[in-house]
Backbone atoms as SQL, in Angstrom:
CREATE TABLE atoms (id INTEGER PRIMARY KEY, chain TEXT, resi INTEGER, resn TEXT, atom TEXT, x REAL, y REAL, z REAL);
INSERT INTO atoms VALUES
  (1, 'A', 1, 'UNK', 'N', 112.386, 177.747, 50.022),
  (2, 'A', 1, 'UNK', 'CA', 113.558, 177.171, 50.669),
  (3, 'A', 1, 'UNK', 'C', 114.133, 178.139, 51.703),
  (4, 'A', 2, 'UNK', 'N', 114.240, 179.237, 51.451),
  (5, 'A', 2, 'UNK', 'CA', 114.407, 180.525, 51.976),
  (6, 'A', 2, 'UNK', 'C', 113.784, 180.341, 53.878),
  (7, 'A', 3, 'UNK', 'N', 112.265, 180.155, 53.376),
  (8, 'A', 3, 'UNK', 'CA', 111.976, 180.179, 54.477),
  (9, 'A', 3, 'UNK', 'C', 111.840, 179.094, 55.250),
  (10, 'A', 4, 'UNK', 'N', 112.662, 178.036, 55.100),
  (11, 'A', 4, 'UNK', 'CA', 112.822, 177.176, 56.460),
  (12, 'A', 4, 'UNK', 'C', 113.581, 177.269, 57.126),
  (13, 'A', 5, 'UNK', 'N', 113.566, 176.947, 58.054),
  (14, 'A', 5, 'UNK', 'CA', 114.268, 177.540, 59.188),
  (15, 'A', 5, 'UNK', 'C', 116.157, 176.157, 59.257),
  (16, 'A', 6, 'UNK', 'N', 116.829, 176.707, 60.386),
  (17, 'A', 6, 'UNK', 'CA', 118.335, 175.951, 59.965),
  (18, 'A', 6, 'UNK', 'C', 117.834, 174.946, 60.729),
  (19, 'A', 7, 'UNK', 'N', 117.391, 174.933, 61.421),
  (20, 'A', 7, 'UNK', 'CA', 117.037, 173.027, 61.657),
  (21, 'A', 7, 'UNK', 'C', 115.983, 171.898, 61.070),
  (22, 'A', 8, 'UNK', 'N', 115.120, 173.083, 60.113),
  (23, 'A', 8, 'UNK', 'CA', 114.594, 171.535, 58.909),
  (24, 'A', 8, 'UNK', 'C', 115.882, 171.489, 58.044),
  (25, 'A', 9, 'UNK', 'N', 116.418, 172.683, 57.739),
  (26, 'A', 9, 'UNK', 'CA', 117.419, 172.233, 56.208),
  (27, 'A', 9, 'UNK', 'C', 118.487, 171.368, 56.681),
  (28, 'A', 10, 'UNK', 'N', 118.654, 170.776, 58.163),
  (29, 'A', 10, 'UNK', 'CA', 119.516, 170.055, 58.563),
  (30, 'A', 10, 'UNK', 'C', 119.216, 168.957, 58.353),
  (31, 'A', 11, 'UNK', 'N', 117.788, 169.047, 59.127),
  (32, 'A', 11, 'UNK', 'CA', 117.223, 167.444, 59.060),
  (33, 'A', 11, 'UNK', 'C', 117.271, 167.060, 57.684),
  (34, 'A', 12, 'UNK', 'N', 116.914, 167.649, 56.873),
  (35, 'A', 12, 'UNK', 'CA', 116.534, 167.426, 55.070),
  (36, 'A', 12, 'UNK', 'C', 117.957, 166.966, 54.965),
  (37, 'A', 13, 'UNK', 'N', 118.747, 167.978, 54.910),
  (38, 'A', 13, 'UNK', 'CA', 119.946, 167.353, 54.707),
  (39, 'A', 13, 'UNK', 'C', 120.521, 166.164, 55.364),
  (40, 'A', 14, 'UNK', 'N', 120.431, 165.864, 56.840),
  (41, 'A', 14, 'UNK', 'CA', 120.423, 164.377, 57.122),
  (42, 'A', 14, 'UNK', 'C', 119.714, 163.426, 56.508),
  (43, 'A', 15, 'UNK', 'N', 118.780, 163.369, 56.096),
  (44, 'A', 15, 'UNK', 'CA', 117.973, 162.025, 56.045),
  (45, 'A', 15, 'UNK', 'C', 118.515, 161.979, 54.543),
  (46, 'A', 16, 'UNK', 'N', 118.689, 163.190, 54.014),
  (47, 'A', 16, 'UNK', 'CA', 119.466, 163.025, 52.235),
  (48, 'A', 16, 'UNK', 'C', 120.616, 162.002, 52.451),
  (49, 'A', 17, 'UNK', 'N', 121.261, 162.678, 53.355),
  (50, 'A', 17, 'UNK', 'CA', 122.358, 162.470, 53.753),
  (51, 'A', 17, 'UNK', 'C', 122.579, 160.211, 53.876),
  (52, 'A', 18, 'UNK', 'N', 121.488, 160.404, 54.904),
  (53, 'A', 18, 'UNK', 'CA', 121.193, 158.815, 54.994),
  (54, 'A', 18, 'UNK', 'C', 120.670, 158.084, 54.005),
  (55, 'A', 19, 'UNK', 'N', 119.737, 158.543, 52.892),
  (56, 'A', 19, 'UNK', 'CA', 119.170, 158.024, 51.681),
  (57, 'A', 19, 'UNK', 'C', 120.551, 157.651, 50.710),
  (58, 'A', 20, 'UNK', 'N', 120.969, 158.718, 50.422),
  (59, 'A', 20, 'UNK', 'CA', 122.377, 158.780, 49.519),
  (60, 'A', 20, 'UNK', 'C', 123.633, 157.202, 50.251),
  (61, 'A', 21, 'UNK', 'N', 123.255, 157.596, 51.637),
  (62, 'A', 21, 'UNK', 'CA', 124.515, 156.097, 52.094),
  (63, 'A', 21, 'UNK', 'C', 123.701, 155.003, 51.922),
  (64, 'A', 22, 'UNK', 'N', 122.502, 155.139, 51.925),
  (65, 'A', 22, 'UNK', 'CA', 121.690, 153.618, 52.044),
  (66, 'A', 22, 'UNK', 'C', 122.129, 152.828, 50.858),
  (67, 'A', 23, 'UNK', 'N', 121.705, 154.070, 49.598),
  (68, 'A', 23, 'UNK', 'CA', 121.962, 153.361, 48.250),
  (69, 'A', 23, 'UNK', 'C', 123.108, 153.299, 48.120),
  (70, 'A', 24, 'UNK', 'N', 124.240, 153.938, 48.546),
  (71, 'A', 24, 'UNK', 'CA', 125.370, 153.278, 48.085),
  (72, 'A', 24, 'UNK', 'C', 125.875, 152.135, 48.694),
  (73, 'A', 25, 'UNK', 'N', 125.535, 151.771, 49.959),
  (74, 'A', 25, 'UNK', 'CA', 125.375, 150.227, 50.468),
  (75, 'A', 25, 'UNK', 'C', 124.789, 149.422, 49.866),
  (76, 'A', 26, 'UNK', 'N', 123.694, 149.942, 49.191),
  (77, 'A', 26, 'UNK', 'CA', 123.231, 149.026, 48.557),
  (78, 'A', 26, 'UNK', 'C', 123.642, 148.131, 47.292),
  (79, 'A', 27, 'UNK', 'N', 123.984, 149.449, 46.460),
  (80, 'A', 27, 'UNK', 'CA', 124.846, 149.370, 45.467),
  (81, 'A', 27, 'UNK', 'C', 125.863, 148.413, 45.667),
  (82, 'A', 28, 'UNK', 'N', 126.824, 148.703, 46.900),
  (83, 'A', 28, 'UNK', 'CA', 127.863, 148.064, 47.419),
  (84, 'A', 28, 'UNK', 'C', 127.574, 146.409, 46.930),
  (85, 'A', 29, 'UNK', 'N', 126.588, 146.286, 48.176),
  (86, 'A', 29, 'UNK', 'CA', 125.895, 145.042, 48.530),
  (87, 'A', 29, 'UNK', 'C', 125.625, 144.017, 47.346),
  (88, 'A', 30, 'UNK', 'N', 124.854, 144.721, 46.020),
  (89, 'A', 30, 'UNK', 'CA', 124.898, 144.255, 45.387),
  (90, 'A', 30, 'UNK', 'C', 126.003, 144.262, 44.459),
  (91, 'A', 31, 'UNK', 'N', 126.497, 144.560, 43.980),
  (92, 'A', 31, 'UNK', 'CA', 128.273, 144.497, 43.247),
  (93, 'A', 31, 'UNK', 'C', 129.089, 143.254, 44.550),
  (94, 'A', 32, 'UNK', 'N', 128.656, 142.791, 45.650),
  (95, 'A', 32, 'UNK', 'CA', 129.361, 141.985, 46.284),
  (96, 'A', 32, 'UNK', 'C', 128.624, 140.605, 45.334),
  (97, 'A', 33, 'UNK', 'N', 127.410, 140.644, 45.483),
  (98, 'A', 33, 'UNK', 'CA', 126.665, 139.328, 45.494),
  (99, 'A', 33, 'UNK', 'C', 126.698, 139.486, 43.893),
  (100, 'A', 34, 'UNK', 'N', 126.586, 140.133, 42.764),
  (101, 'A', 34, 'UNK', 'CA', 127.220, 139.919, 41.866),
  (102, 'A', 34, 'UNK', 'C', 128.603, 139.330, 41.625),
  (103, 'A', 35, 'UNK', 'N', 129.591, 139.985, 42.488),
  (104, 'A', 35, 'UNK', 'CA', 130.673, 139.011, 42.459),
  (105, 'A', 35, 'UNK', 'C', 130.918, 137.607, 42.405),
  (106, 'A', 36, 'UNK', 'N', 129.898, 137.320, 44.114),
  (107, 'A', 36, 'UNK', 'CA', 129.933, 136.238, 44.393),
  (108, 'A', 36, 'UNK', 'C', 129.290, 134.876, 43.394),
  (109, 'A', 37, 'UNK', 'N', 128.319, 135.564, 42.328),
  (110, 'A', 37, 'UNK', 'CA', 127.338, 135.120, 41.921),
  (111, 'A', 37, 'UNK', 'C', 128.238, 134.634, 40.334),
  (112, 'A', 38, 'UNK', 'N', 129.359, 135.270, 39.857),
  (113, 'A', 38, 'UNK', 'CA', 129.976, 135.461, 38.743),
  (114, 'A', 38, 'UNK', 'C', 130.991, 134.245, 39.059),
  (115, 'A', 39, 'UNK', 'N', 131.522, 134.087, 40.408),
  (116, 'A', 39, 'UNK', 'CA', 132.565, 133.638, 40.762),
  (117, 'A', 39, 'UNK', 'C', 132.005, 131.880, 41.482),
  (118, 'A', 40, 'UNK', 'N', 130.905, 131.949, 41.150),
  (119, 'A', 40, 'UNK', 'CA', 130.053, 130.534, 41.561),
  (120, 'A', 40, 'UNK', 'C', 129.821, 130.290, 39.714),
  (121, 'A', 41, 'UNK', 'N', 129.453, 130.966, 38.909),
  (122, 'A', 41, 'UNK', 'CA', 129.559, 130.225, 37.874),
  (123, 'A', 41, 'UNK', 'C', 130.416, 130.192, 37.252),
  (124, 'A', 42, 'UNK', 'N', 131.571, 130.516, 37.328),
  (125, 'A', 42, 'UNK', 'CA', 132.741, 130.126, 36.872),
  (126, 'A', 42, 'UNK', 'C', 133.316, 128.779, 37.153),
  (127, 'A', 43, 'UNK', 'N', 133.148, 128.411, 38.490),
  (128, 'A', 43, 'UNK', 'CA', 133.576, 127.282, 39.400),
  (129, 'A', 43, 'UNK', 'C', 132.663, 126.078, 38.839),
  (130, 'A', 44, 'UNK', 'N', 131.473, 126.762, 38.814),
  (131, 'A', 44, 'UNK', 'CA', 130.608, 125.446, 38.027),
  (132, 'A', 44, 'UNK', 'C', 130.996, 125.077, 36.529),
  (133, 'A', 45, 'UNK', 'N', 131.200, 126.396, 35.837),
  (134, 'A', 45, 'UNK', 'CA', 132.181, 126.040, 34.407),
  (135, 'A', 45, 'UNK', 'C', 133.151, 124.951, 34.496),
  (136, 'A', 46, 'UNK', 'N', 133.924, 125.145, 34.822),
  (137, 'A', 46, 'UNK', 'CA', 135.171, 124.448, 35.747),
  (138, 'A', 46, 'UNK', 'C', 135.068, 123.311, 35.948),
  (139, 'A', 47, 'UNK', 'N', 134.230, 122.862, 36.721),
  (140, 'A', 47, 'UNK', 'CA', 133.788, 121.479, 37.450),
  (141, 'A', 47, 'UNK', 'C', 133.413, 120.919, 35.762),
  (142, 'A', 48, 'UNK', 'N', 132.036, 121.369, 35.234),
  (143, 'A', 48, 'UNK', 'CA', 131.964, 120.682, 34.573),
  (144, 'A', 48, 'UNK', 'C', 132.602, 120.652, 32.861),
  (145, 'A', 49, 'UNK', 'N', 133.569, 121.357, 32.362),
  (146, 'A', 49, 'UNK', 'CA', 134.223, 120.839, 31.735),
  (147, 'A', 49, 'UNK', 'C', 135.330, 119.903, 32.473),
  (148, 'A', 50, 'UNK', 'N', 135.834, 119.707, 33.825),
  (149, 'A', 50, 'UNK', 'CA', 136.437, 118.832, 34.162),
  (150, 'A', 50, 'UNK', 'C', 135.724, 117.396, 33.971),
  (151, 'A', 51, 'UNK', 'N', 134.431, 117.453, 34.567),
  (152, 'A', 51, 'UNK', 'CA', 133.791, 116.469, 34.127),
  (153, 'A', 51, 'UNK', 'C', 133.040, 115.660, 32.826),
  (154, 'A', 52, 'UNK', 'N', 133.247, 116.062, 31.984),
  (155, 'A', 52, 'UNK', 'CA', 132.980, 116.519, 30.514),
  (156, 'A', 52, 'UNK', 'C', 134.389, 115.550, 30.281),
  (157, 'A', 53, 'UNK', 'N', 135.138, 116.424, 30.933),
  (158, 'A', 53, 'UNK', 'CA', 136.877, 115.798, 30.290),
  (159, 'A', 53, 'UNK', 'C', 137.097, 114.176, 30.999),
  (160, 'A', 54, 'UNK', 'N', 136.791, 114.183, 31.714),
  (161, 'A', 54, 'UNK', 'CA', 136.777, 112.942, 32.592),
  (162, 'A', 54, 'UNK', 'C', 135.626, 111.705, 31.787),
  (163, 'A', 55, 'UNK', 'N', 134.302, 112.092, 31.620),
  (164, 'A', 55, 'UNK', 'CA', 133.659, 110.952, 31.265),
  (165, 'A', 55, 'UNK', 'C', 133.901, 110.747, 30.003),
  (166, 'A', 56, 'UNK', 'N', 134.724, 111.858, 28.829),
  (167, 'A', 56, 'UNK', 'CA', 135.517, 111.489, 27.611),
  (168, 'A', 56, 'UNK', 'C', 136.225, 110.356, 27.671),
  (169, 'A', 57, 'UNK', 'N', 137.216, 110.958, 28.801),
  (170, 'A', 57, 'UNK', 'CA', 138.517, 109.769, 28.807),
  (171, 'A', 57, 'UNK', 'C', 138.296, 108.760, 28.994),
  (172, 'A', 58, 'UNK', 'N', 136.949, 108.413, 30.114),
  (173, 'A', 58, 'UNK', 'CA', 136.411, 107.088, 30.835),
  (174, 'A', 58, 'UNK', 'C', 135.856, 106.424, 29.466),
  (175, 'A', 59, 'UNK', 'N', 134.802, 107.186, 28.347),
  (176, 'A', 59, 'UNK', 'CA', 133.871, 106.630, 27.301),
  (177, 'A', 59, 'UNK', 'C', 134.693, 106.033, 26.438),
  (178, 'A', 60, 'UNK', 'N', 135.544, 107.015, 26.030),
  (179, 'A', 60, 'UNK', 'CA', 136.077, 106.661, 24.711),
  (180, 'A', 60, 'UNK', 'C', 138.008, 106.962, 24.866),
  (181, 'A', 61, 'UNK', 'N', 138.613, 105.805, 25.921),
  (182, 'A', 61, 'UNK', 'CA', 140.190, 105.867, 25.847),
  (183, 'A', 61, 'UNK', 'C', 140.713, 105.813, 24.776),
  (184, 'A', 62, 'UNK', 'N', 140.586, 104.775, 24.121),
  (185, 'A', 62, 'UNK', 'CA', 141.764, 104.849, 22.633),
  (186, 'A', 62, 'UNK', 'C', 141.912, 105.601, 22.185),
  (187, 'A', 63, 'UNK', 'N', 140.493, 106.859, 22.079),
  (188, 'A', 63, 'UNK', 'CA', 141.126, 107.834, 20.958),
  (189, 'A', 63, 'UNK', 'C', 142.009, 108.770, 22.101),
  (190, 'A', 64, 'UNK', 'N', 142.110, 108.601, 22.675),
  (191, 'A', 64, 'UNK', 'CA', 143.289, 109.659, 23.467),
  (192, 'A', 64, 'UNK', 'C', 144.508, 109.191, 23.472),
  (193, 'A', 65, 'UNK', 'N', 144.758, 107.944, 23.599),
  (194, 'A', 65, 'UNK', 'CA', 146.211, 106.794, 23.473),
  (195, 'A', 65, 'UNK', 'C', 146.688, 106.921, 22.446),
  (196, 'A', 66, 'UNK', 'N', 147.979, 106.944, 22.119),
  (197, 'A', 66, 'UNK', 'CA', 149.025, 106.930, 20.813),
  (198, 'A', 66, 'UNK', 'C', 148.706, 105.697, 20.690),
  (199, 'A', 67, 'UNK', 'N', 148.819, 105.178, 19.053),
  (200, 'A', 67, 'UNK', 'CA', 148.378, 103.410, 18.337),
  (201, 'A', 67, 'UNK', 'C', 150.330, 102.954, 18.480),
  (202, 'A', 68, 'UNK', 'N', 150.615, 102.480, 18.857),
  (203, 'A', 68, 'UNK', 'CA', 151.829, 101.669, 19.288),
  (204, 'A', 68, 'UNK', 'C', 151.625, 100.414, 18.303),
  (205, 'A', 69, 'UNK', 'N', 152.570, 100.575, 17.447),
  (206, 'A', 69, 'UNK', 'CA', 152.578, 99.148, 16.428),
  (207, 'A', 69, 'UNK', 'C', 154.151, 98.828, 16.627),
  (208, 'A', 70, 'UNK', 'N', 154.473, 97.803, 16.470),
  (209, 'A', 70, 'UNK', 'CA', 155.721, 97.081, 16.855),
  (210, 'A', 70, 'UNK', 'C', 156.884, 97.495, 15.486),
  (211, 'A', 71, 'UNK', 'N', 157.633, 97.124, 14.700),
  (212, 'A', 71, 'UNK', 'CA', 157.992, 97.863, 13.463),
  (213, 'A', 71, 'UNK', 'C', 158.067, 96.384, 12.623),
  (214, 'A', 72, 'UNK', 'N', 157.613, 95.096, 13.331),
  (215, 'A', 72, 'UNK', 'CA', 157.335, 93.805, 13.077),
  (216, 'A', 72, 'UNK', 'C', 155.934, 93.923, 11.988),
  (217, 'A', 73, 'UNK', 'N', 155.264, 94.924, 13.229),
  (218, 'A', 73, 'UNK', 'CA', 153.932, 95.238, 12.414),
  (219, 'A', 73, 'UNK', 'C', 153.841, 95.796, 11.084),
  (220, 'A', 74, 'UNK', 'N', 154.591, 96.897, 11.372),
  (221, 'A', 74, 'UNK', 'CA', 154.674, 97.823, 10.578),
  (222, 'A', 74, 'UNK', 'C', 155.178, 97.336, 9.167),
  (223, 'A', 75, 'UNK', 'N', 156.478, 96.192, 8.791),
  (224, 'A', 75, 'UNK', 'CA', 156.670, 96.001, 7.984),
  (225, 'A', 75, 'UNK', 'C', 156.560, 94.932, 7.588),
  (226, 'A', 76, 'UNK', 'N', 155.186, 94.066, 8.482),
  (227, 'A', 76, 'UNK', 'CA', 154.250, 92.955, 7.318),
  (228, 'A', 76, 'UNK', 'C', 153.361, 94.010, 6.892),
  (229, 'A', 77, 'UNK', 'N', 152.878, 95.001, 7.005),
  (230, 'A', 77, 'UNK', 'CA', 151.864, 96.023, 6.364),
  (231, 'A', 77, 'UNK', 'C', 152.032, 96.257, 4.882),
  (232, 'A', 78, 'UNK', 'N', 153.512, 96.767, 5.032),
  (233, 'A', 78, 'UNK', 'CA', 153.744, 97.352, 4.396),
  (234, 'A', 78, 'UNK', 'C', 153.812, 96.118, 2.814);
């Protein structure tokens, strides 16, 4: 190491220099598209328990409706 001279240990040190930023762009880059990628399936979560909730209500209404009996009803029942 000694014996290279100050303009390879520069260059060495540049292109380190550029290796070291590449990957941390990269890094970057990916921690973005992870984001993006976390934040697309969430949205799809979303959608489809909305839709989930929707073709419930559409399939099967009554069981979501309160049973409304008159108190006419209620006390020939009884």
């Amino acid at each position: 190491m000694y014996a290279m001279s100050n303009q390879t240990k520069s260059a060495l040190f540049f292109s380190a220099s550029v290796v070291v930023a590449a990957l941390v762009a990269i890094a970057a880059a990916v921690g973005v598209v992870e984001a993006l990628l976390f934040a697309a399936f969430v949205a799809s979560a979303a959608i489809l328990a909305s839709i989930v909730a929707v073709s419930l209500d559409v399939r099967y209404p009554e069981e979501y409706q309160p049973v409304r009996v008159s108190w006419r009803e209620h006390r020939g029942r009884n």
